[in-house]
BAFI-3210 file (N, C-alpha, C; in Angstrom, 3 decimals, decimal comma, padded with zeros to 6 digits):
// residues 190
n [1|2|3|4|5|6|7|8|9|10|11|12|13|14|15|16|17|18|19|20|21|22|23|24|25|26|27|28|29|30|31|32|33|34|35|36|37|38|39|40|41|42|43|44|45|46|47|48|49|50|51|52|53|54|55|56|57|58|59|60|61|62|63|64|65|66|67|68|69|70|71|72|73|74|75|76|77|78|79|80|81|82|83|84|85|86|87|88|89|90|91|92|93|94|95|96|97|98|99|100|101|102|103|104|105|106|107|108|109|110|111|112|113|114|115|116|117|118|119|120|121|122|123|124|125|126|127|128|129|130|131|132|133|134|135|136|137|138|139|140|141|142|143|144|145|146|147|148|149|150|151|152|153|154|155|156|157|158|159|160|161|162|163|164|165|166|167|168|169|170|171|172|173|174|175|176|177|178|179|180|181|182|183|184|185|186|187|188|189|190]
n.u [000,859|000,134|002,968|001,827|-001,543|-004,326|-004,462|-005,928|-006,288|-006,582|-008,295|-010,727|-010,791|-011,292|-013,799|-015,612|-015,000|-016,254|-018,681|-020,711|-022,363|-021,694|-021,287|-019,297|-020,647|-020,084|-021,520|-024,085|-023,507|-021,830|-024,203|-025,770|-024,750|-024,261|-026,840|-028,080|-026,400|-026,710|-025,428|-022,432|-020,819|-017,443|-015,168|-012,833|-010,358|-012,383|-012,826|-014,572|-016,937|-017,910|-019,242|-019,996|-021,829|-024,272|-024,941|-025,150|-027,799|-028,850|-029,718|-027,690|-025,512|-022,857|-019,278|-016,092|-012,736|-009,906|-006,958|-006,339|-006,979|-008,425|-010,358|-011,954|-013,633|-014,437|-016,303|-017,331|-018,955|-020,643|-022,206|-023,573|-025,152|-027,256|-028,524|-027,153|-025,518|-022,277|-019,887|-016,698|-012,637|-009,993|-007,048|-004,992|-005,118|-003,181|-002,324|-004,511|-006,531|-009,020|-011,758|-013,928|-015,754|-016,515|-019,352|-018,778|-015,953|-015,142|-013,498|-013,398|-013,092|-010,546|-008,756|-007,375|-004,921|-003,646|-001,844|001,569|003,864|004,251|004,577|003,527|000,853|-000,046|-000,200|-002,270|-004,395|-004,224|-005,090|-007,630|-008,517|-008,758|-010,595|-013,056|-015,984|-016,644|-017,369|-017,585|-017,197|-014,911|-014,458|-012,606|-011,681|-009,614|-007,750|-006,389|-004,012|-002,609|-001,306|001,268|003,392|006,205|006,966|004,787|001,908|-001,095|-001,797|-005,163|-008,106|-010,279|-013,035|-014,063|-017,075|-016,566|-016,387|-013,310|-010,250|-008,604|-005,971|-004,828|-002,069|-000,565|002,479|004,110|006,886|008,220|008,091|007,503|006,680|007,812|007,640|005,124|004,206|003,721|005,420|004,063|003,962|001,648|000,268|-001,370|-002,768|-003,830]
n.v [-001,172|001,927|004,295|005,270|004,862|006,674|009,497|011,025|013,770|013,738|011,675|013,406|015,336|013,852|012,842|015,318|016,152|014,103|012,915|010,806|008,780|010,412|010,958|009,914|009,143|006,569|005,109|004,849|003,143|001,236|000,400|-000,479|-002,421|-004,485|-005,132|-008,006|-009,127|-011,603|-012,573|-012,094|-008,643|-007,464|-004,498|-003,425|-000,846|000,522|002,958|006,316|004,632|005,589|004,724|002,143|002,670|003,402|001,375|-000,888|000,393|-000,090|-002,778|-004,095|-006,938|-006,203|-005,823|-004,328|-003,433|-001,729|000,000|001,844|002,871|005,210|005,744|003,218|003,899|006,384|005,471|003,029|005,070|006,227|004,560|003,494|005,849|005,286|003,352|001,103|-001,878|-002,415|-005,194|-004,949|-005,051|-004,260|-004,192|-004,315|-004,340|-005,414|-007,980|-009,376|-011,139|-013,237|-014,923|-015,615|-015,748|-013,831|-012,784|-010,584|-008,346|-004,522|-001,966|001,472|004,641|005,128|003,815|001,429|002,364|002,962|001,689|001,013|-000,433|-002,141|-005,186|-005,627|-004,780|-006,931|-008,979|-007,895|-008,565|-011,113|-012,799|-010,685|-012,822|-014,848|-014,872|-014,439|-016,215|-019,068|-017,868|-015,440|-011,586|-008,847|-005,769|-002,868|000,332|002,886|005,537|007,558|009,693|012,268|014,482|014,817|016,282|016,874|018,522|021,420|021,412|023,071|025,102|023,918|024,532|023,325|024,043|023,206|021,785|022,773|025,485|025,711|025,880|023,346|022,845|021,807|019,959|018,890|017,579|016,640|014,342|012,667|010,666|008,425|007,988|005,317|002,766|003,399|004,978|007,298|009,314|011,204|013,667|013,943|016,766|017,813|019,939|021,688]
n.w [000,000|-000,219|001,409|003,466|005,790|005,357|007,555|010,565|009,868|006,857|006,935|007,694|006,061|003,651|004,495|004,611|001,740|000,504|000,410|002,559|-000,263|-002,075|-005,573|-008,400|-010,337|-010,060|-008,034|-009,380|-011,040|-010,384|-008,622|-010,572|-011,998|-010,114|-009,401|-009,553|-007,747|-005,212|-003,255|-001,207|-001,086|-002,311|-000,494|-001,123|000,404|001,559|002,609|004,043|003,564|001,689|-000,985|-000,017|001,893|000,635|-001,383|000,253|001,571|-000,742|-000,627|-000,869|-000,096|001,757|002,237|003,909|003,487|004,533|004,525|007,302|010,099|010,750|008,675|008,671|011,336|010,814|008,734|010,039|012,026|010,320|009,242|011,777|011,977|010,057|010,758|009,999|009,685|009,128|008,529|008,525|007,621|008,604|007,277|003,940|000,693|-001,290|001,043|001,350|003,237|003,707|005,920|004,797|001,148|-002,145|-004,474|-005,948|-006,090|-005,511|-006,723|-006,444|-007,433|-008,545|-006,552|-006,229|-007,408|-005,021|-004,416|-003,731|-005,260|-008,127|-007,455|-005,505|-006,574|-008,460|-006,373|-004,799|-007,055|-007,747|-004,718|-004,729|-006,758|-005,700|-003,291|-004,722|-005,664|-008,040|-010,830|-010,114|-009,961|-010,094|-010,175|-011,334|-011,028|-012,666|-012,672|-015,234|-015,601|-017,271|-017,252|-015,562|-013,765|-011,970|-009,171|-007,016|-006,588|-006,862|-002,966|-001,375|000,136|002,956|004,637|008,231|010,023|012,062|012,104|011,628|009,256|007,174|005,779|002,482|000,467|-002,106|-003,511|-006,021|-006,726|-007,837|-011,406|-013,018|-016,399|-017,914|-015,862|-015,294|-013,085|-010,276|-007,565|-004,961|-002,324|000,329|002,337|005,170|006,948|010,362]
ca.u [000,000|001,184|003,839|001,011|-002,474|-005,336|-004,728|-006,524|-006,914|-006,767|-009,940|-011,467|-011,109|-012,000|-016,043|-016,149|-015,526|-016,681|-019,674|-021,609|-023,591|-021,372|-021,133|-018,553|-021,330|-019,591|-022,509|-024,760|-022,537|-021,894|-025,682|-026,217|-023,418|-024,672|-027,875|-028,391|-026,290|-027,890|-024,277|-021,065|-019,989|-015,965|-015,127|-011,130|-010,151|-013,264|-012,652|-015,679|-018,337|-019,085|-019,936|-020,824|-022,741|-025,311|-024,798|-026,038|-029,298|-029,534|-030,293|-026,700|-024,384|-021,357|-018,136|-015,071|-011,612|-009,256|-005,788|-006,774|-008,193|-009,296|-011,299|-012,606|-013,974|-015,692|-017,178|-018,472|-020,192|-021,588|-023,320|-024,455|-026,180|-028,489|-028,803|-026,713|-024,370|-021,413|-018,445|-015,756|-011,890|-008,762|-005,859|-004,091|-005,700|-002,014|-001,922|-005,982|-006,773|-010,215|-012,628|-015,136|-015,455|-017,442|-019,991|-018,059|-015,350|-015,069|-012,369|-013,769|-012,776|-009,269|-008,254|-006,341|-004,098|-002,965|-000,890|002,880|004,798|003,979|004,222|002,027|-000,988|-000,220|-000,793|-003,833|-005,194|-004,332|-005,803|-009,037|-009,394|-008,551|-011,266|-013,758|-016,691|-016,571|-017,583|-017,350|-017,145|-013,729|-014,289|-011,700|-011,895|-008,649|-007,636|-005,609|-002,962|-001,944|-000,389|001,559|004,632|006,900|006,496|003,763|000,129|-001,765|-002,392|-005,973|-008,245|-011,561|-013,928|-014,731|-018,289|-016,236|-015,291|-011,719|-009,549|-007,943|-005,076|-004,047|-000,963|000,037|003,804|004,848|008,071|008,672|007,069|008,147|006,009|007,640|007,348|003,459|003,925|004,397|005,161|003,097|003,878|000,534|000,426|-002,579|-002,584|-005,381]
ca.v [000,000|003,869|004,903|005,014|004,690|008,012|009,754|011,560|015,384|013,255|011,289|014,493|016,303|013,016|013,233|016,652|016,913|013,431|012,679|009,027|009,279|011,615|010,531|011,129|008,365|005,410|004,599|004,772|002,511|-000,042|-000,239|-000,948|-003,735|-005,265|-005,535|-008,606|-009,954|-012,046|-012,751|-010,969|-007,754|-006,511|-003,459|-002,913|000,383|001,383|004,636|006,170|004,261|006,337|003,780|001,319|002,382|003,729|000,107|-001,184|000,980|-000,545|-004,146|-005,558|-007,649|-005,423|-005,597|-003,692|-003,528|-000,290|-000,104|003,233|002,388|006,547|005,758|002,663|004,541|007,346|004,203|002,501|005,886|006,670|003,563|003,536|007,058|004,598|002,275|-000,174|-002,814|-003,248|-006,209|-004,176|-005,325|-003,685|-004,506|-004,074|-004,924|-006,781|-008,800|-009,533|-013,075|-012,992|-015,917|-015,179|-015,653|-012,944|-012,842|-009,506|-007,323|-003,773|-001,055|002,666|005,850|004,844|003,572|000,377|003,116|003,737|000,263|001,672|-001,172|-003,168|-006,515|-005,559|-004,441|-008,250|-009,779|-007,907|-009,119|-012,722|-011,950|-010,894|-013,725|-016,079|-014,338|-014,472|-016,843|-019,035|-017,040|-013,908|-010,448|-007,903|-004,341|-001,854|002,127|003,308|006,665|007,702|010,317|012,411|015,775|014,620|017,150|016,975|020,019|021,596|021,302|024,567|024,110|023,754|024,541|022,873|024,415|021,767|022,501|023,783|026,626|025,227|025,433|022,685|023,125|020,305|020,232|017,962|017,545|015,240|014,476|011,666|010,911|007,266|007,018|003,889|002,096|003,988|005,187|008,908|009,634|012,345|013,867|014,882|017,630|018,636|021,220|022,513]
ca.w [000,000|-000,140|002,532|005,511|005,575|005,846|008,851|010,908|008,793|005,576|006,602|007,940|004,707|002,548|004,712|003,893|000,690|-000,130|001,427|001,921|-001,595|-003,201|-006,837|-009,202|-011,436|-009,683|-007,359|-010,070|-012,087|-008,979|-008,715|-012,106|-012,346|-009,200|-008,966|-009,811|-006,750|-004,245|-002,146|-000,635|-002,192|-001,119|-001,106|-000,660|000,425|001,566|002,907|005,277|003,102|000,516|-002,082|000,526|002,198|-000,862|-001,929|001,198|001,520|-001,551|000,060|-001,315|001,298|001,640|003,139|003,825|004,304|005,172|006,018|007,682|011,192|010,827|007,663|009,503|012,371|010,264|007,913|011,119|012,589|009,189|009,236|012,777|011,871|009,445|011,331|009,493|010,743|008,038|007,922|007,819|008,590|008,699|006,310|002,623|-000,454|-001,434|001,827|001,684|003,641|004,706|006,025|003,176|-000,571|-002,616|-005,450|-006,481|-005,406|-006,575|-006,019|-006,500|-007,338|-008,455|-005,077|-006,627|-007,855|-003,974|-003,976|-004,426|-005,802|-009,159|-006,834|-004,914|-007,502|-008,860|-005,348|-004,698|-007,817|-007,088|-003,403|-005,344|-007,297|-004,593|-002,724|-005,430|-005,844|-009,542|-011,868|-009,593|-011,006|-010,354|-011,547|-010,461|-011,508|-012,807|-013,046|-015,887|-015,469|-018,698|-017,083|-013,998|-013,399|-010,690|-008,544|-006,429|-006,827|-005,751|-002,202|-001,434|002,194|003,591|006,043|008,900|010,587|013,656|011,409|011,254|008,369|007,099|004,167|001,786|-000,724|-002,900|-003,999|-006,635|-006,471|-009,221|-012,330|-013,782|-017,261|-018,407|-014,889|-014,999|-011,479|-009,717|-006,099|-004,450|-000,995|000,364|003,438|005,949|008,314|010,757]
c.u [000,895|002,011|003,529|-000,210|-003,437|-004,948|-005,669|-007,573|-007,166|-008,282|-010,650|-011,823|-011,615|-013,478|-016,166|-016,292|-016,105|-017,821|-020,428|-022,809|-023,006|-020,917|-020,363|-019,547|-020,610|-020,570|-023,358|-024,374|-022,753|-023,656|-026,179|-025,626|-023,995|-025,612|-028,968|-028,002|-026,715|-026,210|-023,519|-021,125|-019,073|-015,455|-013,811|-011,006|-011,481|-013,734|-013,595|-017,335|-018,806|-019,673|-020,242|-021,841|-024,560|-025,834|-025,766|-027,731|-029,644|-030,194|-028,707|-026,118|-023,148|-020,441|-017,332|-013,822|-010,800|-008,493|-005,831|-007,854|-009,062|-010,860|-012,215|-013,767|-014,575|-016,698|-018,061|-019,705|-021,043|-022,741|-024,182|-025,232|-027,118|-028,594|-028,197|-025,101|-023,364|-020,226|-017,321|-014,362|-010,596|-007,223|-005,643|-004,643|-004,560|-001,516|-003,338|-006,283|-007,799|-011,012|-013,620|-014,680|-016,804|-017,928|-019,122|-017,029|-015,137|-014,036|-012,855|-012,742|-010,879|-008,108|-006,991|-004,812|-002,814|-001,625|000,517|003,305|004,393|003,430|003,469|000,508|-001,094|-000,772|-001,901|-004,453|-005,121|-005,177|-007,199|-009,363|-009,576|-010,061|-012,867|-014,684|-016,502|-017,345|-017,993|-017,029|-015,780|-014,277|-013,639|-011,671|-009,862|-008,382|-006,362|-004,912|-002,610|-001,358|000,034|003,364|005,529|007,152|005,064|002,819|-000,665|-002,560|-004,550|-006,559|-009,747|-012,281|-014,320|-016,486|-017,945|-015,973|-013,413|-011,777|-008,668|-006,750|-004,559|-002,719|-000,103|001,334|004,204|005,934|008,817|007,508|007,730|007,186|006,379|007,308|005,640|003,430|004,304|004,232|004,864|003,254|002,353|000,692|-000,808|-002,069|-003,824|-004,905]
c.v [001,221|003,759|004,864|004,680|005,860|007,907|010,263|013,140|014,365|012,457|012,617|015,244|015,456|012,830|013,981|017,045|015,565|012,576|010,976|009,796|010,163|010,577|011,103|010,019|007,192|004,448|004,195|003,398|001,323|-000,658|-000,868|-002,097|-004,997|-005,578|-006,678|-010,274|-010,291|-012,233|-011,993|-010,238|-007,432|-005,715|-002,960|-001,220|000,844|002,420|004,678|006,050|005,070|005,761|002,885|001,394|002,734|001,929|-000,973|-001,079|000,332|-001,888|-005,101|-005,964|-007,206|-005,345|-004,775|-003,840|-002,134|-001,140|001,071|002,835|004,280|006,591|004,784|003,438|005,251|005,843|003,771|003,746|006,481|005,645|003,456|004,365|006,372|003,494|000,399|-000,818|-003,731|-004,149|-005,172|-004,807|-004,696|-004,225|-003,858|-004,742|-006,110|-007,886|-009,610|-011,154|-012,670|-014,267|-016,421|-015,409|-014,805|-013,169|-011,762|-008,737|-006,220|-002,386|000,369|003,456|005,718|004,655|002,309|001,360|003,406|002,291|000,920|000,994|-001,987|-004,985|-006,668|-005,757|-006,215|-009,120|-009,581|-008,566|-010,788|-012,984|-011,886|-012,029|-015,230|-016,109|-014,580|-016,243|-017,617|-018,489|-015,528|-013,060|-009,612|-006,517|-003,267|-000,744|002,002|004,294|006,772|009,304|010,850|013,885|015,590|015,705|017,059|018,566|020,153|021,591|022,101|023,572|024,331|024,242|023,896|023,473|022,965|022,290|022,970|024,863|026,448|025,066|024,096|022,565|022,159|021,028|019,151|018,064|016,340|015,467|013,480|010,858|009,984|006,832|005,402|002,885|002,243|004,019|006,791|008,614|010,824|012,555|014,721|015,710|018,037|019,292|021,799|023,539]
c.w [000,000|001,528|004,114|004,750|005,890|007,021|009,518|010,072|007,796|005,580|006,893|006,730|003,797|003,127|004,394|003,056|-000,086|000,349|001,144|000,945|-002,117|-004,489|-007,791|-010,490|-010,907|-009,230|-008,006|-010,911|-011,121|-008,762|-009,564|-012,255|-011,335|-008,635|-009,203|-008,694|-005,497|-002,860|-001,802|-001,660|-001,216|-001,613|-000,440|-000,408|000,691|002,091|004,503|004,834|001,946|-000,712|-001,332|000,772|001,361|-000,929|-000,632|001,627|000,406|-001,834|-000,534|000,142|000,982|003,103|002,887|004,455|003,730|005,515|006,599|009,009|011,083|010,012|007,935|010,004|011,970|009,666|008,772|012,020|011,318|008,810|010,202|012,519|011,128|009,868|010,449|010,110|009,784|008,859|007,885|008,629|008,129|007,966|004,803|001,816|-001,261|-000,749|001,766|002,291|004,617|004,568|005,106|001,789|-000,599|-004,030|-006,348|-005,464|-006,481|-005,713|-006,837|-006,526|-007,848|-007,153|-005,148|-007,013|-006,269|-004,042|-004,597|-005,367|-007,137|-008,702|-006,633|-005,337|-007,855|-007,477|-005,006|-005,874|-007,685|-005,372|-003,545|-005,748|-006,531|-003,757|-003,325|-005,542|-007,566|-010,244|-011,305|-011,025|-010,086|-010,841|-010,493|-011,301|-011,232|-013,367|-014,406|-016,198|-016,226|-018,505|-016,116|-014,586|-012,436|-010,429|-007,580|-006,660|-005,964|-004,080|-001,991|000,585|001,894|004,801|007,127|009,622|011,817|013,517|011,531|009,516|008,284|005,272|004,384|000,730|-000,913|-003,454|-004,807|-007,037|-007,554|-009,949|-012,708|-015,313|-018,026|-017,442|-014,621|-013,353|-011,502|-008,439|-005,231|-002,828|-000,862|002,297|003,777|007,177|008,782|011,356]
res [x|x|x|x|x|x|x|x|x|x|x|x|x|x|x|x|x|x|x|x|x|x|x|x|x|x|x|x|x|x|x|x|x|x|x|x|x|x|x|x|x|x|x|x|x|x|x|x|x|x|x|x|x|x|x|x|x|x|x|x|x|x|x|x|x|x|x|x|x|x|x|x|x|x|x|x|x|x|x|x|x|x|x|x|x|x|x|x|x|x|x|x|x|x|x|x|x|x|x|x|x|x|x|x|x|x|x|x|x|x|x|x|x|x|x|x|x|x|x|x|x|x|x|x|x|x|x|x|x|x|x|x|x|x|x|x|x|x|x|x|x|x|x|x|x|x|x|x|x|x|x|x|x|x|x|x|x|x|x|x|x|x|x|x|x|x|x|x|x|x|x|x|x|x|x|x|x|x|x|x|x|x|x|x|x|x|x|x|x|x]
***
């Protein structure tokens, strides 16, 4: 996985500006793809629910796993507020060994993208399909990248509802197109 896992500001600013049910057309998409399943859905990286838990209200069987006990911890009180009672467990989409097999697993928002190493992305995908039910379904969102620079990336601020600021800033620092990787320092401050 990346360097660490969401901290504290970093989940704070990913509820605020990405709310359970915010749609960039994913949710919509995920619904559409899956609504035909009657068993497990897993949902790697799953932040603080924001495609779960949609997915959920929507009567599917959803799980989660986070290496981010922060993103956890929002996920689980965003569910308690609806009264729902997700699966969720704590680890790395490249280490993944869970008790369960799934009808589908699906990786949002270009989140497969966070795995640093090349190895790695290959083990999670072995991981998935290990994981996977026969004739399971896979569908992973992948962002694609076509102006990455090395240098600064304007920084950015968030209001919190305490009236706190919170400033982000992105730094990418190496840009590998034949390896298809970049490495990005990201910075919060309240």
């Amino acid at each position: 996985m990346s360097l660490g896992s969401y901290g504290k500001l970093a989940t704070e600013v990913y509820d605020i500006t990405k709310p359970i049910g915010h749609s960039f057309g994913d949710v919509e998409f995920y619904l559409g793809r899956l609504r035909s399943c009657t068993g497990r859905v897993l949902e790697p990286a799953v932040g603080t629910g924001r495609v779960l838990i949609p997915l959920m209200e929507a009567g599917l069987q959803m799980e989660g796993v986070d290496n981010s006990p922060e993103m956890l911890a929002v996920c689980r009180a965003r569910c308690a507020e609806r009264g729902l009672q997700p699966v969720l467990h704590e680890g790395d989409m490249s280490s993944l060994s869970l008790p369960e097999s799934y009808e589908a697993i699906i990786v949002p928002a270009g989140s497969f993208l966070l795995i640093e190493r090349r190895e790695e992305s290959l083990g999670a995908l072995k991981r998935f399909r290990e994981h996977l039910l026969p004739g399971g379904r896979l569908i992973v969102d992948l962002e694609l990248y076509t102006d990455l620079r090395v240098g600064t990336m304007p920084v950015g601020s968030v209001e919190t509802p305490q009236d706190e600021t919170i400033t982000t800033e992105s730094n990418v620092v190496e840009v590998n197109f034949l390896k298809q990787y970049f490495v990005s320092h990201l910075r919060y401050e309240k």
